[in-house]
C-alpha positions as CSV (number, residue, x, y, z in Angstrom):
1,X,33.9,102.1,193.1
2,X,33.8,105.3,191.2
3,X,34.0,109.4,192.6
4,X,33.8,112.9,191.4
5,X,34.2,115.7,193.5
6,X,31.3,118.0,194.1
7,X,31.6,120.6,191.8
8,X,31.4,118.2,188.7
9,X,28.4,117.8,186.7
10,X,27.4,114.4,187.4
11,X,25.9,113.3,184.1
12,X,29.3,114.4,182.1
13,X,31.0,112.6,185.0
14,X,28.8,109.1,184.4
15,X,29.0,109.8,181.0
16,X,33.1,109.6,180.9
17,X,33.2,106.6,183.3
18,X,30.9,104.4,180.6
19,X,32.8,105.6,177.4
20,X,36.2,105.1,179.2
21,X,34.8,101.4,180.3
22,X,36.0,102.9,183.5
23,X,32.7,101.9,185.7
24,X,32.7,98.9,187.8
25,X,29.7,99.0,189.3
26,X,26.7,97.2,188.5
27,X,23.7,99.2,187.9
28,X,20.6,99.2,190.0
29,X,18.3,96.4,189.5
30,X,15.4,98.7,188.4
31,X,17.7,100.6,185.6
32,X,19.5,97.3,184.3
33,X,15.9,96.2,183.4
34,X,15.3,99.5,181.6
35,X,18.6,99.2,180.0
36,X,17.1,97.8,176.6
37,X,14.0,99.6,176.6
38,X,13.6,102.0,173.2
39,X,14.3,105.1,173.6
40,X,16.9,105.2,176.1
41,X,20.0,106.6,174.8
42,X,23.5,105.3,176.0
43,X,24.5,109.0,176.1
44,X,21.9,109.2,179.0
45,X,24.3,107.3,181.8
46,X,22.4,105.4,184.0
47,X,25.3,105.0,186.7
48,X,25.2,108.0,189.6
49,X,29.1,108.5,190.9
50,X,29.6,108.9,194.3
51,X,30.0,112.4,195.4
52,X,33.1,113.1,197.4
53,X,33.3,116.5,198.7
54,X,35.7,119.5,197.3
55,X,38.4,118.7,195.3
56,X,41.1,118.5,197.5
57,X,38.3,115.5,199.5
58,X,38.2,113.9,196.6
59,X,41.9,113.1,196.2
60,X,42.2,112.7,199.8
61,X,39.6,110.1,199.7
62,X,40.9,108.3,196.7
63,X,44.2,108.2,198.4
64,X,42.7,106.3,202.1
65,X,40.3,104.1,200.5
66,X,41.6,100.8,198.4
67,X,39.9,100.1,194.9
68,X,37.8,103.8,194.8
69,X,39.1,106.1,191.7
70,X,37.4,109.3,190.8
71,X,36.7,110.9,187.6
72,X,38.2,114.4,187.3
73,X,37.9,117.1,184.2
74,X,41.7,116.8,182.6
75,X,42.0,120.5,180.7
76,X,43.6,118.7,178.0
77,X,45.7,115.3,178.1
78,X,48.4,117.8,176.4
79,X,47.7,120.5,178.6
80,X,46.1,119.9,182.1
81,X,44.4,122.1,184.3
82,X,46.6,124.0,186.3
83,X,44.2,123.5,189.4
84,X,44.4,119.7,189.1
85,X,48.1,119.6,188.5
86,X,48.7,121.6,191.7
87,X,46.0,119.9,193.5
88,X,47.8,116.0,192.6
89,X,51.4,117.5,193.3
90,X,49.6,118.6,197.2
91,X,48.1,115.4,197.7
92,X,49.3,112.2,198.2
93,X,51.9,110.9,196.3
94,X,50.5,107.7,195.2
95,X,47.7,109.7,193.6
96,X,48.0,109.4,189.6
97,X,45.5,110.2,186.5
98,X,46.2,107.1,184.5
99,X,43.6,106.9,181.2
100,X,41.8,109.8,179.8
101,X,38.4,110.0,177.7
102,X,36.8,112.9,175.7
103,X,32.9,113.2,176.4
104,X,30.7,115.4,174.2
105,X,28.8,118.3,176.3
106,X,25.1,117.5,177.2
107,X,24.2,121.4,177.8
108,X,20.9,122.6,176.8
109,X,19.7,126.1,177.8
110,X,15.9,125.7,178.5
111,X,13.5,127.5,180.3
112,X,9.3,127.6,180.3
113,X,8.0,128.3,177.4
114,X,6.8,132.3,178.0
115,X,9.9,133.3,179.6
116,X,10.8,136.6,178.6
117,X,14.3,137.0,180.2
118,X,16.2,137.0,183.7
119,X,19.0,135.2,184.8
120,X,20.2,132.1,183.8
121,X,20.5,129.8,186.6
122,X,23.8,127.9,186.2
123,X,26.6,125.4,188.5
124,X,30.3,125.9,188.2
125,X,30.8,122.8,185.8
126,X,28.0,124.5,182.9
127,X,30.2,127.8,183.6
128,X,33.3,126.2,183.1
129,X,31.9,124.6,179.9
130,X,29.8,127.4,178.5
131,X,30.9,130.9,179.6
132,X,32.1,132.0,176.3
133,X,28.9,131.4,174.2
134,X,26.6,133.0,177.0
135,X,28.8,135.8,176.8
136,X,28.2,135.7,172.5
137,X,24.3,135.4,173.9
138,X,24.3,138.8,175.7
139,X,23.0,136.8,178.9
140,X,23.2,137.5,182.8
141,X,24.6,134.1,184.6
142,X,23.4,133.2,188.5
143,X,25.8,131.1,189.8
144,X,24.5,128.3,192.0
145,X,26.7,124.8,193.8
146,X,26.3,122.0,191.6
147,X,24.9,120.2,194.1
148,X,21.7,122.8,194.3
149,X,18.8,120.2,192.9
150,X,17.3,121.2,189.5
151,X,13.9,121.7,191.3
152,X,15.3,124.7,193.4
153,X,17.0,125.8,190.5
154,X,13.7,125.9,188.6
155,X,13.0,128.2,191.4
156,X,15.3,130.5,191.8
157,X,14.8,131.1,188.0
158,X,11.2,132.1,188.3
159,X,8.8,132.3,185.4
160,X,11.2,134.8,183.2
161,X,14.2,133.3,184.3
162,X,16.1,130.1,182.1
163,X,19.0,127.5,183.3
164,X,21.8,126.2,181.6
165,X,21.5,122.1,182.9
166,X,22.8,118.6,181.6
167,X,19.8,117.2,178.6
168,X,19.6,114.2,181.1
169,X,18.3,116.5,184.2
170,X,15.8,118.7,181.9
171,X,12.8,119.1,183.9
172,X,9.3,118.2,182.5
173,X,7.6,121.7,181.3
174,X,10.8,123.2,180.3
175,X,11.6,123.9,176.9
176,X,15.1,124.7,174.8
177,X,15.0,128.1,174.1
178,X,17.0,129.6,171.0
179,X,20.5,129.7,171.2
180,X,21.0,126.7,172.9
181,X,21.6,124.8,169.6
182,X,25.3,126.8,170.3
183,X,25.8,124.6,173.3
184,X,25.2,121.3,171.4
185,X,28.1,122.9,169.0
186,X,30.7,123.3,172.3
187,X,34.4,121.1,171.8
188,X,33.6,118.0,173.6
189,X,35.6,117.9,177.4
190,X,38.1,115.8,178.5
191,X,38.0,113.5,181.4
192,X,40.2,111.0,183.2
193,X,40.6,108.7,185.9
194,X,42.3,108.8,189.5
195,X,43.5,106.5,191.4
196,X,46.2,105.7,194.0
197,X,48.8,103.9,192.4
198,X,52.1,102.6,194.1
199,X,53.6,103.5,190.5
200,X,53.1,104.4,186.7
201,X,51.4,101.5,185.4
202,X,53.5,100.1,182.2
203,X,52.8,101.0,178.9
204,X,54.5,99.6,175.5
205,X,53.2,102.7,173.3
206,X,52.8,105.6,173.4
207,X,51.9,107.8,176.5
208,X,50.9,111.2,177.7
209,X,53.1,112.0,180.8
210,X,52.6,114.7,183.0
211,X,55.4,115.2,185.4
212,X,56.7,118.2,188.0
213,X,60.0,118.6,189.0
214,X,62.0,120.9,191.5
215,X,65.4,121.6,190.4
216,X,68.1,120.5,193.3
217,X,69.3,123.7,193.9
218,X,66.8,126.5,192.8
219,X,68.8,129.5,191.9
220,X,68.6,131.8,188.7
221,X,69.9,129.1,185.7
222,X,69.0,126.1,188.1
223,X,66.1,124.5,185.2
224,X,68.7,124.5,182.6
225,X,70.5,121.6,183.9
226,X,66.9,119.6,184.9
227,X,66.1,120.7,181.1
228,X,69.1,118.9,179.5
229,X,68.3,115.9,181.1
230,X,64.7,116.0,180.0
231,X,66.2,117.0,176.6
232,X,69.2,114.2,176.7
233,X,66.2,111.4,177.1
234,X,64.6,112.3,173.8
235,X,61.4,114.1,175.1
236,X,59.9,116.9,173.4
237,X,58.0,118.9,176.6
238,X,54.3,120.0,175.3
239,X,53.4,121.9,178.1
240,X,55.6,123.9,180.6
241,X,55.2,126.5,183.9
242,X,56.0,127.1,187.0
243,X,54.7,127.5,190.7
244,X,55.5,129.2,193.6
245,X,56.4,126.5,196.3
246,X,56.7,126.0,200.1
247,X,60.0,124.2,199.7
248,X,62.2,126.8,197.5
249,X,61.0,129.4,195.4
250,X,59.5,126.9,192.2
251,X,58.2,124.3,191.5
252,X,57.7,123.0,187.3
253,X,55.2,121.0,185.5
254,X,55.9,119.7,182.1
255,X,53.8,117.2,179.6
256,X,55.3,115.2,177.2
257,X,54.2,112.1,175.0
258,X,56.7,109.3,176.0
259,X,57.0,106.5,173.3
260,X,57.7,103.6,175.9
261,X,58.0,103.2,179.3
262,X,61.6,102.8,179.1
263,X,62.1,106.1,178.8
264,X,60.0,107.4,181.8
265,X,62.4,104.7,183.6
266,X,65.6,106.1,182.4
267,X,64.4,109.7,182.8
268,X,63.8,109.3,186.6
269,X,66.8,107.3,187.4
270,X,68.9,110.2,186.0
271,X,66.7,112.7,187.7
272,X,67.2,110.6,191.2
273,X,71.4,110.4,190.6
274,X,71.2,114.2,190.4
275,X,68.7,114.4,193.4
276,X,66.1,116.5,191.5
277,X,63.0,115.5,193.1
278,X,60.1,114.9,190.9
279,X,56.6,112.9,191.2
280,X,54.8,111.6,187.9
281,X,51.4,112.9,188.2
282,X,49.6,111.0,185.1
283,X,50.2,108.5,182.4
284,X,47.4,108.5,179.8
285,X,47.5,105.8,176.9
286,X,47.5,107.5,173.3
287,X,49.0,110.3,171.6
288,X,46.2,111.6,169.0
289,X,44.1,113.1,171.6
290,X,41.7,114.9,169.5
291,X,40.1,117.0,169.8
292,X,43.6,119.0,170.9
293,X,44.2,121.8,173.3
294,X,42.3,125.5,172.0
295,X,45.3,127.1,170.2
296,X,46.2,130.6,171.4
297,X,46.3,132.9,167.9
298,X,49.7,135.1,169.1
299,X,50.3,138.6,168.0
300,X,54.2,139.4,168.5
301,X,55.7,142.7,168.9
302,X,56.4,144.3,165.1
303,X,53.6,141.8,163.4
């Protein structure tokens, strides 16, 4: 069985779980007979994912209930979310992100055909997605929970008002209105699955790891140390920062791509001899994962 949390779109979600042959569920009678029928696009997911509660249910779910994952928007593979990184280090420890898929955004900003203006009715997963070209478009966003139904959306737009929704959950009598060809032209979001693992599954190529660490003894200079080791294994880190924790002052997480599984082995035996705690929190398959993280343009002092 397959999850998202609440505050995921749920065709994006559905989308993911069929391109990432993630889905084992069978579809309902009355779709699987539709499945061939001309017209239907296999971008238009015909699989609803259960819907688990917050976030933090989610994992907490995944974690009590044997063979139910949950798809979950990554960030990046490179670069993860920092709300899902904390969130998997707080839950359970057999929770673990283990393949990743990039899914190409379904947004369409529509509204009726004589709107004239108003807000534009949107859930926390289109604001995520789209808050920097509505900004471009000058517009005035309404937030609303994702789980608010498109009909009472409809209505809380009123006649001048417009909503940002999935192309799947268009209503009838609603029309794309201009600028919403810039939403079709948005990076395409990553996705993976979780699941509760007892550990990292094994993998012969390459991998994307994402792993958090607390040094053994955290003082000022304690990383260095946990750094060598990191260093003395061969990996390169990706991604690296800090949290505050309830058990010293920090806690890191770092991404890396690992060539073998060997090395993640090796890695946290030494890590274990030196009784640096540590939890691996994903291991995606791959290392082109294009399209990559959005790269930050710096300006340094004297430039």
């Amino acid at each position: 069985m397959l999850g998202r949390s609440e505050r995921e779109s749920p065709a994006h979600a559905a989308l993911a779980a069929e391109l990432g042959g993630w889905s084992g569920l069978v579809e309902p009678e009355a779709l699987a007979q539709h499945r061939d029928v001309p017209g239907r696009s296999r971008l238009t997911p015909a699989l609803e994912l259960l819907d688990l509660g917050t976030s933090t249910d989610t994992l907490a779910t995944v974690a009590s209930i044997a063979d139910l994952a949950a798809v979950v928007h990554l960030g990046h593979p490179e670069q993860p979310a920092p709300a899902l990184e904390e969130a998997l280090l707080a839950g359970d420890p057999a929770l673990m992100v283990t393949a990743a898929t990039a899914v190409r955004t379904q947004w369409a900003w529509v509204g009726h055909p004589e709107a004239t203006g108003g807000a534009v009715v949107i859930d926390e997963a289109g604001l995520r997605d789209c808050r920097d070209v509505l900004r471009t478009l000058g517009v005035s966003p309404r937030l609303v929970p994702a789980r608010t139904p498109v009909a009472e959306r409809v209505a809380i737009a009123g006649p001048d008002g417009s909503l940002v929704v999935e192309r799947p959950r268009v209503p009838a009598g609603l029309v794309e209105l201009a600028g919403s060809e810039r939403l079709g032209e948005l990076p395409p979001v990553w996705y993976g699955l979780v699941e509760s693992r007892d550990t990292w599954p094994r993998f012969t190529g390459p991998a994307q790891v994402w792993f958090a660490f607390g040094p053994y003894d955290d003082h000022r200079g304690s990383l260095q140390p946990t750094l060598a080791v990191i260093a003395d294994a061969g990996i390169d880190l990706r991604h690296l920062r800090s949290h505050p924790s309830t058990l010293g002052p920090h806690v890191f997480f770092t991404s890396f791509l690992c060539p073998h599984v060997e090395v993640l082995d090796q890695l946290t035996a030494q890590l274990d001899a030196r009784s640096i705690a540590h939890r691996t929190l994903a291991v995606l398959p791959g290392e082109d994962f294009r399209p990559g993280p959005v790269a930050l343009a710096p300006r340094w002092a004297g430039s």
